[in-house]
DRENRO-652212 format. One line per field, with one value per residue (C-alpha): x, z, y. Coordinates in steps of 0.2 Angstrom, whole numbers, plus 5000, padded with zeros to 4 digits. Layout:
BEGIN
xx	X,... $
zz	Z,... $
yy	Y,... $
***
This chain:
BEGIN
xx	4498,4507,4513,4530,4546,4554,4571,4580,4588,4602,4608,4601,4613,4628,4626,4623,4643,4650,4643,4650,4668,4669,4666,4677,4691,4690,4687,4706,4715,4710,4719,4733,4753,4765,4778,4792,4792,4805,4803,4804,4800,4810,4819,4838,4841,4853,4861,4878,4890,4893,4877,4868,4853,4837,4830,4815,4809,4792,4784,4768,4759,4741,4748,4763,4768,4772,4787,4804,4822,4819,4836,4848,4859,4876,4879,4893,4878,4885,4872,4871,4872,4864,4870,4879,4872,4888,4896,4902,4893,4904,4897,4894,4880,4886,4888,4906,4916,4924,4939,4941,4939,4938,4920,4911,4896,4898,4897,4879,4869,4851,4838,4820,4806,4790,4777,4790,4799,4817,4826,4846,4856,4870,4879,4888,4889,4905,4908,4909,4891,4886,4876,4859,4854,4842,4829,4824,4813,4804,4785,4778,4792,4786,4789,4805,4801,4813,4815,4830,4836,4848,4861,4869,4880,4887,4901,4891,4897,4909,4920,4938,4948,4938,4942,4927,4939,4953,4966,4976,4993,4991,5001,5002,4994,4983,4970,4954,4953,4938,4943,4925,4925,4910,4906,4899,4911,4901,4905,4912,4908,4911,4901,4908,4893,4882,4887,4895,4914,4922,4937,4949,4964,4958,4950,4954,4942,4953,4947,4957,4950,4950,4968,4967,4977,4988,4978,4973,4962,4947,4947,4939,4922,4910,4914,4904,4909,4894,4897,4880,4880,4870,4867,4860,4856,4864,4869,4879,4886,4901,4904,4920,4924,4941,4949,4964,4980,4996,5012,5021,5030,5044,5041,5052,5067,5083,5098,5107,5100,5107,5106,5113,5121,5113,5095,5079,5078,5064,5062,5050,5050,5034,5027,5012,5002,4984,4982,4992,5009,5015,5031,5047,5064,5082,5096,5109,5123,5112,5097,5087,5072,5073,5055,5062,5076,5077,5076,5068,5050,5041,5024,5021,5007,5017,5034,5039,5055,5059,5075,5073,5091,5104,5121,5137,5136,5118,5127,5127,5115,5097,5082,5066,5055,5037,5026,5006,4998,5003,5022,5038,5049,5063,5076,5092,5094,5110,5112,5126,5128,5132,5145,5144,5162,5174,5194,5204,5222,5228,5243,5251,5267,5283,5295,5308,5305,5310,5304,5292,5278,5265,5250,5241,5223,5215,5195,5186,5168,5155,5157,5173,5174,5182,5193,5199,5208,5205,5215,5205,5193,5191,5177,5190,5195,5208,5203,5210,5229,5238,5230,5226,5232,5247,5256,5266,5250,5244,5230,5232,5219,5216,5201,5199,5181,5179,5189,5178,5193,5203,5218,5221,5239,5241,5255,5266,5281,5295,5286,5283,5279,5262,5259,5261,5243,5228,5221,5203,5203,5185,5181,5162,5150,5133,5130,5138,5153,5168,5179,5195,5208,5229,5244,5254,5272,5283,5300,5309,5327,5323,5316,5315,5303,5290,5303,5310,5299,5298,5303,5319,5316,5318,5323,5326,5334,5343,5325,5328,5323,5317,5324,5313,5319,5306,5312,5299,5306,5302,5310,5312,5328,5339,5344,5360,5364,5380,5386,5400,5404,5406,5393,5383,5383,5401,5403,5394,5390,5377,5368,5364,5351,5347,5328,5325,5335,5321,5311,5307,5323,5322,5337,5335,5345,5351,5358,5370,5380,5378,5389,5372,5364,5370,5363,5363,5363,5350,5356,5344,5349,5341,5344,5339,5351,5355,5347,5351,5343,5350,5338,5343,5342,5339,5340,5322,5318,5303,5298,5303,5296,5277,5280,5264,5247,5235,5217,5204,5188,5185,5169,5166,5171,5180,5194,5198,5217,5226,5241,5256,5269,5287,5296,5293,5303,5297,5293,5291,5273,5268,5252,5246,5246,5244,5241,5243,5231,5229,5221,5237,5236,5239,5260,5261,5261,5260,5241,5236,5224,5230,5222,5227,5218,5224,5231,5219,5204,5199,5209,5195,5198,5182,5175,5184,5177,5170,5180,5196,5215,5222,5242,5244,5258,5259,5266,5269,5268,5278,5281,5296,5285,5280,5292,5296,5282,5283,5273,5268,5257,5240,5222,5206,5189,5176,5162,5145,5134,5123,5125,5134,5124,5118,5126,5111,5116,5109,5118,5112,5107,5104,5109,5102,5114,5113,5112,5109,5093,5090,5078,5066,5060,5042,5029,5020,5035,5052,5064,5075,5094,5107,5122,5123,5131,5145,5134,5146,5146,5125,5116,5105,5088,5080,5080,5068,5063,5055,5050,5042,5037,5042,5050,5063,5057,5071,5080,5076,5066,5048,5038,5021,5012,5004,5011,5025,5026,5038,5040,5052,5060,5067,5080,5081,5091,5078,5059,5048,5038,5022,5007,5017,5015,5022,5033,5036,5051,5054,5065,5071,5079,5087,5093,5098,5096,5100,5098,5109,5099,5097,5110,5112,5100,5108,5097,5093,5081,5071,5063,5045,5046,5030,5014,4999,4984,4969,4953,4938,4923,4907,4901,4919,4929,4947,4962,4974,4993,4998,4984,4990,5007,5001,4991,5005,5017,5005,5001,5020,5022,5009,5018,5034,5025,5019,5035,5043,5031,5032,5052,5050,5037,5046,5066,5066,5074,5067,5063,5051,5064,5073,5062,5057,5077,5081,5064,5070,5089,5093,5098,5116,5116,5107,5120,5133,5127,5124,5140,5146,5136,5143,5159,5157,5151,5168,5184,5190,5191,5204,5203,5219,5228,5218,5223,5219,5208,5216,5207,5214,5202,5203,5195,5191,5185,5164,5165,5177,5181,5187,5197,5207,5225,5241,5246,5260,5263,5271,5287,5291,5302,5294 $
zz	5211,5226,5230,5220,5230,5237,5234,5249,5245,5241,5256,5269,5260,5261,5278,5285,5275,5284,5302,5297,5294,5308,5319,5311,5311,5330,5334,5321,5333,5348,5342,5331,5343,5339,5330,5315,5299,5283,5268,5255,5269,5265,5280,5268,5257,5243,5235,5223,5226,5219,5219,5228,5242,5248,5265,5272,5292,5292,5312,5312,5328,5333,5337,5327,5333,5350,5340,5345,5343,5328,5320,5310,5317,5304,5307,5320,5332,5325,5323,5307,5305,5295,5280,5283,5278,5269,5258,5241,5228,5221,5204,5193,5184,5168,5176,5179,5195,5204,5214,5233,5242,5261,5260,5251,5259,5268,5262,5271,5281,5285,5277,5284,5273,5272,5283,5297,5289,5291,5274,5276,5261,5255,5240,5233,5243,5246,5255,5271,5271,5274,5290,5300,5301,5314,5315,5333,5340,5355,5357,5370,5380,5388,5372,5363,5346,5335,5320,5308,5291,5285,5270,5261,5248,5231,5216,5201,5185,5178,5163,5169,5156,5139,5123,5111,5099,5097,5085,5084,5072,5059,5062,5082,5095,5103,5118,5116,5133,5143,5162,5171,5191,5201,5217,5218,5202,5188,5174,5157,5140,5121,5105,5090,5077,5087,5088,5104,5104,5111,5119,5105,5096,5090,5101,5122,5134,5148,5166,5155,5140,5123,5117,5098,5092,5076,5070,5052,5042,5044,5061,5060,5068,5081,5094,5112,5131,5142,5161,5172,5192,5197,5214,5210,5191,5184,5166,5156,5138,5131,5110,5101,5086,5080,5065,5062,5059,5049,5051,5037,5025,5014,4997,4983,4990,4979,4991,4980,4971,4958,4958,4947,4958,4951,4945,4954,4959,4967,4972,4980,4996,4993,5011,5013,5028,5040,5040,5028,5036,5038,5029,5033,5027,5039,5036,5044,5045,5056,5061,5055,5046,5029,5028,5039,5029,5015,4996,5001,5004,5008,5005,5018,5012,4995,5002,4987,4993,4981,4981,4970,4967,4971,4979,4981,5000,4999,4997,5009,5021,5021,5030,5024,5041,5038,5053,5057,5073,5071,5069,5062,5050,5040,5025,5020,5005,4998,4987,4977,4971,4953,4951,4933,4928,4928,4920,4931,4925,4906,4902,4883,4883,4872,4868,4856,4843,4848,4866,4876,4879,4891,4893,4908,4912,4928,4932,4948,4948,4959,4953,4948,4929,4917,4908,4890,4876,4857,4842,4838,4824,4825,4835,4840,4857,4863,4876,4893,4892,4875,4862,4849,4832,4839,4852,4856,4864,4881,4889,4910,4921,4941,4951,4968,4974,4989,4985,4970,4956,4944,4930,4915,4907,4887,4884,4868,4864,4852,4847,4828,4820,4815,4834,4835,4836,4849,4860,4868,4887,4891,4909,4908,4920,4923,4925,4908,4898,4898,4888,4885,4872,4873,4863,4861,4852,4845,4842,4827,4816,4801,4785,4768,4762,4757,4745,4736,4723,4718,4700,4695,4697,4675,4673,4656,4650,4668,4677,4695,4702,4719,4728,4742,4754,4768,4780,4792,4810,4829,4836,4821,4811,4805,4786,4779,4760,4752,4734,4726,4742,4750,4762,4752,4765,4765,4746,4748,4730,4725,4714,4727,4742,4757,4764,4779,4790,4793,4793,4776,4767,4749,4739,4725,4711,4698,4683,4674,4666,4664,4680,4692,4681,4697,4711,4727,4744,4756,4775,4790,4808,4826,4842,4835,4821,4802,4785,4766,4751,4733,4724,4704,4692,4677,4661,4654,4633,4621,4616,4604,4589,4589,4587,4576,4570,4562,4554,4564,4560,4541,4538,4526,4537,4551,4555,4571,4575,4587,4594,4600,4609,4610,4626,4642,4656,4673,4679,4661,4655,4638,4640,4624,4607,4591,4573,4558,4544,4526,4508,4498,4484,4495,4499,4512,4528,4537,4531,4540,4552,4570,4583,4601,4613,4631,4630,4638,4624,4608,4594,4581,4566,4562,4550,4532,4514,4508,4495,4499,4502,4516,4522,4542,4553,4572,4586,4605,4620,4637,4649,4640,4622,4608,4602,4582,4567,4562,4556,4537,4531,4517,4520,4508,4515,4507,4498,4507,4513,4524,4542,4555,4563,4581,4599,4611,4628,4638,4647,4648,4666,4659,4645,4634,4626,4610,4614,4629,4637,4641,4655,4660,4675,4671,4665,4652,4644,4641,4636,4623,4622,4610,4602,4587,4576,4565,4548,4533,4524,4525,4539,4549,4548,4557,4566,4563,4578,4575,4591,4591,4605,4602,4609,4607,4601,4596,4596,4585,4588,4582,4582,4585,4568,4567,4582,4577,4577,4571,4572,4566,4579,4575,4582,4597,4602,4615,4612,4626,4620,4630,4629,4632,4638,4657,4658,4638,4625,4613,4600,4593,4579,4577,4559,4554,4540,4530,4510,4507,4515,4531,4543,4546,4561,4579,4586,4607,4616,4630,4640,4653,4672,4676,4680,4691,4686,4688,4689,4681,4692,4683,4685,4691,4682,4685,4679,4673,4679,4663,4665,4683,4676,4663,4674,4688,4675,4666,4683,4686,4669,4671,4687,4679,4665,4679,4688,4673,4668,4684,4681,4665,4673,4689,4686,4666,4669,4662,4645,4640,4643,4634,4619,4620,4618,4605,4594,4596,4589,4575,4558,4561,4574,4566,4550,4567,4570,4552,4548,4565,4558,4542,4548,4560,4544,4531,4535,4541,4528,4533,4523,4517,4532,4545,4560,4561,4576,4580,4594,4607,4610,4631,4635,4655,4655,4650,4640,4628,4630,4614,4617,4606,4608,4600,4582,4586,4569,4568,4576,4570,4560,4544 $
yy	4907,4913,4929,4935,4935,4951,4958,4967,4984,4989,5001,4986,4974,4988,4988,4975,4967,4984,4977,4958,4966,4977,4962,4951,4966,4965,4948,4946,4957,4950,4934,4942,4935,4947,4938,4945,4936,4938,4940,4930,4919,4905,4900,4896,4907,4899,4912,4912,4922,4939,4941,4956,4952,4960,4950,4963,4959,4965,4965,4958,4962,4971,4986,4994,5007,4997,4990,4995,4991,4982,4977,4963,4954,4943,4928,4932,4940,4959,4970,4976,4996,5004,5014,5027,5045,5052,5038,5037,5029,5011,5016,5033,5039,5030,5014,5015,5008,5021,5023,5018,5032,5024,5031,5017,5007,4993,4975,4975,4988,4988,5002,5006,5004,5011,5003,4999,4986,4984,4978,4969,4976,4964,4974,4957,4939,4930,4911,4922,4929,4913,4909,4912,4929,4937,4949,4956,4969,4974,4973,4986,4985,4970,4957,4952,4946,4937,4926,4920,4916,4903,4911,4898,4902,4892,4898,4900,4895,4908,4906,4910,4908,4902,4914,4916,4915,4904,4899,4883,4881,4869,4856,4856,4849,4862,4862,4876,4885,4881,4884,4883,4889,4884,4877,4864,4859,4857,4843,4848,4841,4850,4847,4854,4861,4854,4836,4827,4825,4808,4806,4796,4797,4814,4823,4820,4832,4837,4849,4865,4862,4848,4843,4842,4830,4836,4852,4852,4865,4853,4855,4873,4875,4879,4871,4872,4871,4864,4866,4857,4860,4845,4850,4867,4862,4875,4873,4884,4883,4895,4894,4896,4900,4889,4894,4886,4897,4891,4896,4908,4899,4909,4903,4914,4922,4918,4916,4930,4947,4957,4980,4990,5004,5022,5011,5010,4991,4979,4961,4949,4940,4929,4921,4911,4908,4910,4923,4932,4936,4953,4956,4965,4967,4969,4972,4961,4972,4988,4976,4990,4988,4995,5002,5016,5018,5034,5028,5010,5005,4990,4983,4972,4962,4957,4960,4968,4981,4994,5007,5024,5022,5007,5015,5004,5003,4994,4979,4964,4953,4955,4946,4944,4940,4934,4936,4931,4925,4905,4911,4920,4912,4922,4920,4927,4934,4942,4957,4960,4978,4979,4992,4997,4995,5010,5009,5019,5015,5013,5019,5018,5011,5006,4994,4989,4975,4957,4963,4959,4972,4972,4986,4986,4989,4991,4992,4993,4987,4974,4960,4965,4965,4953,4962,4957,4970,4969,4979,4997,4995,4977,4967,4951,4951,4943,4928,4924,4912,4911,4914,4901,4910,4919,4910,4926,4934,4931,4939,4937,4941,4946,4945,4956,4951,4957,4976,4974,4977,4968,4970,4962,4962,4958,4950,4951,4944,4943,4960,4966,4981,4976,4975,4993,5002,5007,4994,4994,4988,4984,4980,4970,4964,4961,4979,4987,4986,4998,5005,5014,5015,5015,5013,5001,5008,4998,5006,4999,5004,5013,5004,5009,4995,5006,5012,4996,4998,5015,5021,5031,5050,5055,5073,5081,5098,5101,5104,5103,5086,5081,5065,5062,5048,5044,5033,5023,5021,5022,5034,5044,5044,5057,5057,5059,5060,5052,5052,5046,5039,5056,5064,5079,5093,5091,5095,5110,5110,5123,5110,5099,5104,5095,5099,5090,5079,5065,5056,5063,5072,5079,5082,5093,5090,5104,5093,5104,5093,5074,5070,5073,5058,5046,5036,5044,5036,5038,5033,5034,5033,5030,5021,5004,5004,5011,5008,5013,5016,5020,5032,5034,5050,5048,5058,5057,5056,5057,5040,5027,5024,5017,4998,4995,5002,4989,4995,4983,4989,5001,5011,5022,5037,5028,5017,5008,5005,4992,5002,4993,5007,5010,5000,5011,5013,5011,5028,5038,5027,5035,5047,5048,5042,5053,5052,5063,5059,5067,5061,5053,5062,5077,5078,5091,5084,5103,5104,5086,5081,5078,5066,5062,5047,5042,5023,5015,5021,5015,5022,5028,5041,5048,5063,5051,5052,5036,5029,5039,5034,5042,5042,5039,5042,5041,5044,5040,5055,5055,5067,5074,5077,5067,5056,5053,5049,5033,5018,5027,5017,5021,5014,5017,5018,5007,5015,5019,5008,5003,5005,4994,4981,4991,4985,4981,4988,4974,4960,4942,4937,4916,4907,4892,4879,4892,4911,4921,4926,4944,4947,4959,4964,4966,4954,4966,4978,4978,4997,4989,5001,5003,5012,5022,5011,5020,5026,5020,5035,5041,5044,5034,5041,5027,5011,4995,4983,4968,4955,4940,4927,4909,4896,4884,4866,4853,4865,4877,4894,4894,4908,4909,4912,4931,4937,4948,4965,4978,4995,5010,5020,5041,5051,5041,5026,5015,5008,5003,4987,4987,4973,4961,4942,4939,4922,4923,4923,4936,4934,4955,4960,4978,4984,5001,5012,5023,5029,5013,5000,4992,4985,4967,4963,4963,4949,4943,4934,4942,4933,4945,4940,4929,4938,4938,4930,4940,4932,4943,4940,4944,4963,4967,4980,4976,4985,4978,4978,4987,5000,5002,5008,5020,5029,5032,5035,5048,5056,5057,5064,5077,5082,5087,5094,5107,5107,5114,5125,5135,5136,5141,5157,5159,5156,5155,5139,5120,5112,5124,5137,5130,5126,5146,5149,5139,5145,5163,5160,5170,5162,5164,5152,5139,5143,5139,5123,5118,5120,5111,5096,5096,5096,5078,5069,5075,5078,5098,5108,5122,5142,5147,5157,5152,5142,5123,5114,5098,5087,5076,5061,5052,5038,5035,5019,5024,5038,5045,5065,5076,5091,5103,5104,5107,5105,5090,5089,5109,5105,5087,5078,5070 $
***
C-alpha cells in the first residue's frame, strides 16, 4: 500500500484566500474608470402620473472621496436644489393634507444619502416632469463625470366620474356613470353579474357609460366597468351596484274629506314607490306644511295626518306630496269642515185665520244644513215644496255654501186653528242634527163650540147656581152677560153676579122666585169678531116613578132584579136606585128593610127566608133626593135546596164546533177558579171536582176508562190539579153542596200545553219537570215562612201575628162575629127601640161595595 494522503492545515489555507484577495483588491482598483450610474439603472423611467419618484446617483470611482459637485440636473438643464431646511410638511401626523402655507417643499429637490449617493425627490409627477434628467459631479478636480435618465410619463387609469352605486327610475332610459381618464386612453367594456353585455336594443355601451334602454326592475344587478391600457397593459375594473328606483305613485287620496269641527280627525295619503317615499302634507292656502303646524301631525312613512281637534278655519286645499330619490309626485285633496249645525234665528209668530203665516228659521253650519220643521210631539216632518196631504203647507228652503248658512220658511195658508201650536226647526248635516222649538199663533174670533153640548145647569130650593161661559178665542175675549134682552150689569139686580169678564165669566144665579128659571145669553168679543151662547136654568126635581122591577133570578135567600128607571133629563142622571123590602104578612112599612145599588150594578136582595112572601117597593135617586115608591109588587122565595150551579172564572182562549176549550199554560197542573155560588137557603160546606182526560171521537167526548179522579174541596174557592198529562184534554165537572144535595155540575174542557220529552238514560236520575216545580215552589214557600216569622218577632206584624191575635180574642168577640154571621144568612132582626142599619150596595164595574146609609123609607110617602 502507498503512503496515506495529507491534509494542509487550517490556518495555511486561511492565509493563503487573504493573500489571493488582497491582490485581486489592488489589481480591481487599478482598473476601476470613474463613471456615475443611477439607480434603478434603467435608462427610461416610465412612470404614471401622480405618482412620487426616488432616482438615487451613486459615483462609482476608486477613490471617493475625490468626488465633488455631485448634482441633478431637470430636464430644462436647472439644477435641482436641494430641500430646503425650514419647510412645512404637505401632510400631518394623521395623514391629513394641510393648508398652503407658501412654505411647502418643492415639487422635486435632491437629498444626500449615506455612502455619498445623491437621491432626486419627485413628491407627485405631472406630464411636465417629463424628460432626460442628469446627474454630474467632478472627479479629483481633473474628471467630469456625468450620466442621464429618460422620464417618461403616462395618465393612469382613474375613475372620474363612476358611482359605486347607482339608481336608475323605472321606466326611463338611463346610462350608469362609468367616466374612465387615462392616457394612453384605455378601452371600455361592462359585464353585468359577470356575464359580457352586447351592444342591442337593450343595452348600448357608450365612452360615459351603458344607456339602458327602458329601465325595468329586472334590470337590478352587478354590473362591472373594465377599462385595459394596451400600450402600458394596465387593466382596471370598477363594480356597481344598480338597484332600480321607481317613482312614488299616490294611490288612496279621496278628492274631498269630511271633519267634524271640535273632533279629533285622521286620514290617509297612501303612496307607493322605490324606495318608500317620504310623505308630507301642505296646505295650499299658507304653503306651509302642516307637520309644523299646532294640533296636527304627520307620519311620513304612512302619511296618516291627525288633528287633536277640527276648528272651522281648517277648512280648504291641501296637498299630499310623495317624495323618494326616483321623484315627487302630489295630490289635492279637499277638506270640508263639518260645522255641526247651530239655529241662530226662530222667532214665534202670529197671524189671523184665513191668513197666510210663515215662521222663519235660520241655521249656520258647513255644509250648510238642510233645514225642515215638524209639529211638537210628532216625528213627521214636513218635506221640501207643497206638501202632499195638505196643499196649503209649503216648506221653502235656502242654501249659502260658501257663508256656510241657510233658512227655511214654512208656509201656511188659508190658516186654521188646528194650525196653531209649537213647531220644531231642525237644521241637519253630516255632523249633527239641531233643534229648536217656536210658536206658531193663530188668532181666531171667539167660539163657544166646546159648549154646544153641555147640559142645562138644574137648581132646586133657590140654591145659588153657577153659570160658567168660557169662550175660546185668540186674542182673548171679553164677556158680556145679557137676559131678557137687557145687559145684566145694567140691571144691577142683587140676585144676579157677574165673576169675570173673560175668557171664562160665571154668573151666579140666586133663584128667588120662578122668574130666574130663564135662558141667559152669553156674548164674547175680540178684534176678530162676536159670538153667543144661550146657557139655560133649570128648576131641578126628584125623579119619576121607577118604570119597572122584574124578579130575574129567585133563590131561597136572594132575588135578582132587572131595573128600568124613570125618564132622565140631560144633566140630572139618577144616582141610585133603592128598595124597601118586608115579609107580607107584616103591614107596617116603617119597620122595612132598605137597600141602595149604583145603576150600573146588579140589583140583588140578599139575607131572605126560604119559603117566605116578601112586599117590595122601589125607588129612583137624583141629585135633588129620592123620588116616590112605586112598582109594589109581592115575591116568594122557593124553599131550600141545593146550591146554585158554580161560575168557573176562566175564559176560553179556543173553541171546538161544541164547547169552548180552556187552556193552560203548563203541561203537568192546571189552578182551577170559581165563585161562590148563591147557597139556596143551607150553606155550602164543600165543593166536588171531578176531571177526566178524553177526547173527542165522532163527535162525542170519551173518556179514557179508570182515569178519573175526583176530589172534595173546604173553605176555599180554587184547586190545583197536579200530575197531569202535557198536550191532553180534560173534561171538569164542579158541583156544590150543601145539607140539601149537590148543585148541577158547571162543566169545561181544559186542554195542558205540550211538554218536553225527557229521555231516561240508563243509571241517570232525572227529575222530572214537575219535581222541578215543587222544589222551587217549597223553597219559595219556606222563604216566606221565615220572612213572616221574623215580622211576627221583630214588628209584631204578618200571618203568624195575626193567628197569635185572633187565638187570644176573648169570647165576646167571637159571640160579635157569630152574631155577624147569622145575621148575612136571615133577614135583620131589629130590638124594639133601637135604631135600624140600612145598607147601600155600589157596584164599580169588578167589585160590589156595601155601605150603611140613610133610612130612605123614614120621610117618604107610602
Amino acid at each position: 500500500m502507498g503512503e496515506p494522503l495529507r491534509t494542509p492545515s487550517l490556518p495555511l489555507v486561511w492565509a493563503t484566500l487573504l493573500l489571493c484577495s488582497c491582490s485581486l483588491i489592488e489589481l480591481s482598483h487599478a482598473d476601476l474608470v470613474p463613471s456615475l450610474e443611477i439607480l434603478p439603472m434603467q435608462e427610461v423611467q416610465r412612470k404614471p402620473v401622480g405618482k412620487s419618484l426616488i432616482l438615487t446617483c451613486r459615483p462609482t470611482v476608486p477613490e471617493p472621496a475625490l468626488v465633488a459637485d455631485l448634482q441633478w440636473k431637470d430636464n430644462m438643464n436647472n439644477t435641482i436644489l436641494p430641500k430646503p431646511p425650514n419647510y412645512d410638511p404637505l401632510y400631518d401626523s394623521k395623514g391629513n393634507r394641510r393648508k398652503a402655507t407658501g412654505r411647502n417643499q418643492p415639487p422635486m429637490y435632491t437629498e444626500t444619502l449615506p455612502g455619498e449617493s445623491l437621491a432626486l425627490m419627485i413628491s407627485s409627477l405631472t406630464v411636465e416632469m417629463g424628460g432626460k434628467y442628469y446627474c454630474t459631479a467632478s472627479y479629483a478636480n481633473t474628471e467630469i463625470l456625468e450620466t442621464s435618465v429618460t422620464i417618461t410619463t403616462y395618465v393612469a387609469i382613474t375613475w372620474t366620474n363612476a358611482p359605486e352605486n347607482q339608481y336608475p327610475t323605472l321606466g326611463q332610459d338611463y346610462v350608469v356613470m362609468c367616466e374612465v381618464k387615462a392616457d394612453p386612453n384605455p378601452t371600455i367594456d361592462w359585464l353585468r353579474n359577470g356575464d359580457p353585455i352586447r351592444t342591442g336594443d337593450k343595452y348600448v355601451v357608450q365612452t360615459h357609460g351603458l344607456l339602458i334602454h327602458d329601465v325595468q326592475e329586472t334590470d337590478e344587478g352587478i354590473y362591472t366597468c373594465r377599462a385595459a391600457v394596451i400600450d402600458t397593459g394596465e387593466l382596471l375594473e370598477r363594480t356597481i351596484r344598480v338597484e332600480v328606483f321607481i317613482q312614488p305613485v299616490i294611490v288612496h287620496l279621496p278628492p274631498t274629506l269630511e271633519a267634524i269641527e271640535g273632533k279629533p280627525f285622521a286620514a290617509n295619503c297612501t303612496a307607493t314607490g322605490k324606495p318608500v317615499p317620504e310623505i308630507s302634507w301642505i296646505r295650499d292656502a299658507t304653503q306651509l306644511n302642516v307637520a309644523t303646524a299646532d294640533r296636527f301631525q304627520v307620519n311620513p312613512q304612512t302619511g296618516l295626518v291627525t288633528i287633536n281637534s277640527v276648528r272651522e278655519d281648517d277648512y280648504g286645499t291641501y296637498t299630499c306630496l310623495a317624495k323618494n330619490k326616483a321623484g315627487v309626485v302630489d295630490q289635492k285633496t279637499k277638506l270640508n269642515v263639518l260645522v255641526r249645525p247651530a239655529i241662530y234665528e226662530l222667532y214665534n209668530v202670529t197671524g189671523g185665520r184665513t191668513k197666510e203665516i210663515a215662521i222663519t228659521c235660520r241655521a249656520k253650519g258647513r255644509p250648510a244644513p238642510a233645514i225642515t220643521f215638524r209639529r211638537w210631539g210628532t216625528q213627521e216632518e214636513y218635506s221640501p215644496g207643497v206638501q202632499v196631504d195638505d196643499e196649503r203647507i209649503v216648506l221653502e228652503r235656502y242654501f249659502d255654501e260658501d257663508r256656510g248658512e241657510s233658512s227655511g220658511t214654512l208656509r201656511i195658508a188659508n190658516a186654521e186653528r188646528t194650525d196653531d201650536g209649537l213647531y220644531q226647526c231642525i237644521a241637519r248635516n253630516k255632523g249633527a242634527d239641531a233643534y229648536k222649538t217656536g210658536h206658531i199663533t193663530v188668532e181666531f174670533g171667539p167660539d163657544f163650540s166646546q159648549m154646544k153640548d153641555l147640559p142645562p145647569v138644574f137648581t132646586w130650593d133657590q140654591r145659588k147656581a153657577n153659570l160658567s161661559c168660557l169662550a175660546m178665542g185668540i186674542p182673548n175675549a171679553t164677556i158680556e152677560w145679557h137676559w131678557n134682552g137687557r145687559k145684566i150689569k145694567e140691571l144691577y139686580d142683587t140676585n144676579l153676579k157677574i165673576v169675570g169678564t173673560g175668557p171664562r165669566s160665571d154668573l151666579i144665579v140666586h133663584p128667588v122666585t120662578r122668574q130666574y128659571y130663564s135662558a141667559y145669553k152669553c156674548i164674547a168679543t175680540n178684534i176678530h169678531g162676536t159670538a153667543e151662547h144661550d146657557m139655560q136654568l133649570k128648576e131641578a126635581r126628584v125623579p119619576e116613578f121607577v118604570s119597572a122591577a122584574v124578579p130575574r133570578q129567585l133563590t131561597a135567600t136572594t132575588i135578582t132584579f132587572d131595573i128600568r128607571g124613570p125618564p132622565t133629563e140631560l144633566g140630572l142622571p139618577i144616582l141610585a136606585f133603592s128598595v124597601q123590602y118586608k115579609e107580607a104578612l107584616n103591614p107596617d112599612w116603617s119597620t122595612a128593610y132598605n137597600r141602595s145599588w149604583s145603576p150600573d150594578s146588579p140589583y140583588i136582595v140578599e139575607g131572605l127566608r126560604p119559603q117566605t112572601e116578601y112586599s117590595f117597593r122601589f125607588a129612583a135617586r137624583n141629585q135633588v133626593g129620592l123620588g116616590n115608591w112605586g112598582v109594589n109588587q109581592k115575591q116568594s122565595t122557593p124553599r131550600r135546596s141545593a146550591p146554585e150551579e158554580p161560575k168557573p172564572l176562566h175564559n176560553p182562549v179556543q173553541h171546538d164546533k161544541e164547547e169552548p176549550v180552556v187552556v193552560s199554560p203548563y203541561s203537568d197542573h192546571f189552578e182551577l177558579r170559581w165563585g161562590v155560588p148563591a147557597d139556596n137557603g143551607e150553606p155550602i160546606d164543600r165543593y166536588q171536582i171531578k176531571y177526566c182526560p178524553g177526547m173527542k171521537i165522532s163527535g162525542a167526548w170519551t173518556e179514557l176508562e179508570n182515569s178519573c179522579n175526583t176530589v172534595n174541596v173546604v173553605e176555599t174557592t180554587s184547586y190545583e190539579m197536579t200530575d197531569l198529562n202535557g198536550n191532553t184534554y180534560y173534561r171538569i165537572e164542579l158541583k156544590a153542596h150543601n145539607a140539601i144535595g149537590y148543585s148541577s155540575p158547571a162543566s169545561i174542557i181544559m186542554k195542558t200545553t205540550r211538554g218536553i220529552d225527557v229521555i231516561q238514560v240508563a243509571e241517570r236520575q232525572v227529575l222530572s219537570s214537575a219535581a222541578i216545580v215543587g222544589i222551587a215552589v217549597g223553597g219559595v214557600l219556606l222563604l216566606l215562612l221565615i220572612v213572616d216569622l221574623l215580622c211576627c218577632i221583630t214588628v209584631h206584624m204578618g200571618v203568624m201575628a195575626a193567628m197569635c191575635r185572633k187565638a187570644k180574642r176573648s169570647p165576646s168577640e167571637i159571640d160579635d162575629e157569630a152574631k155577624l154571621g147569622r145575621d148575612e144568612k136571615e133577614p135583620l132582626r131589629t130590638p124594639t127601640g133601637s135604631i135600624k142599619q140600612n145598607s147601600t150596595i155600589e157596584f164599580d164595574g169588578r167589585f160590589v161595595h156595601s155601605r150603611s146609609g140613610e133610612i130612605i123609607g123614614k120621610n117618604s110617602a107610602v
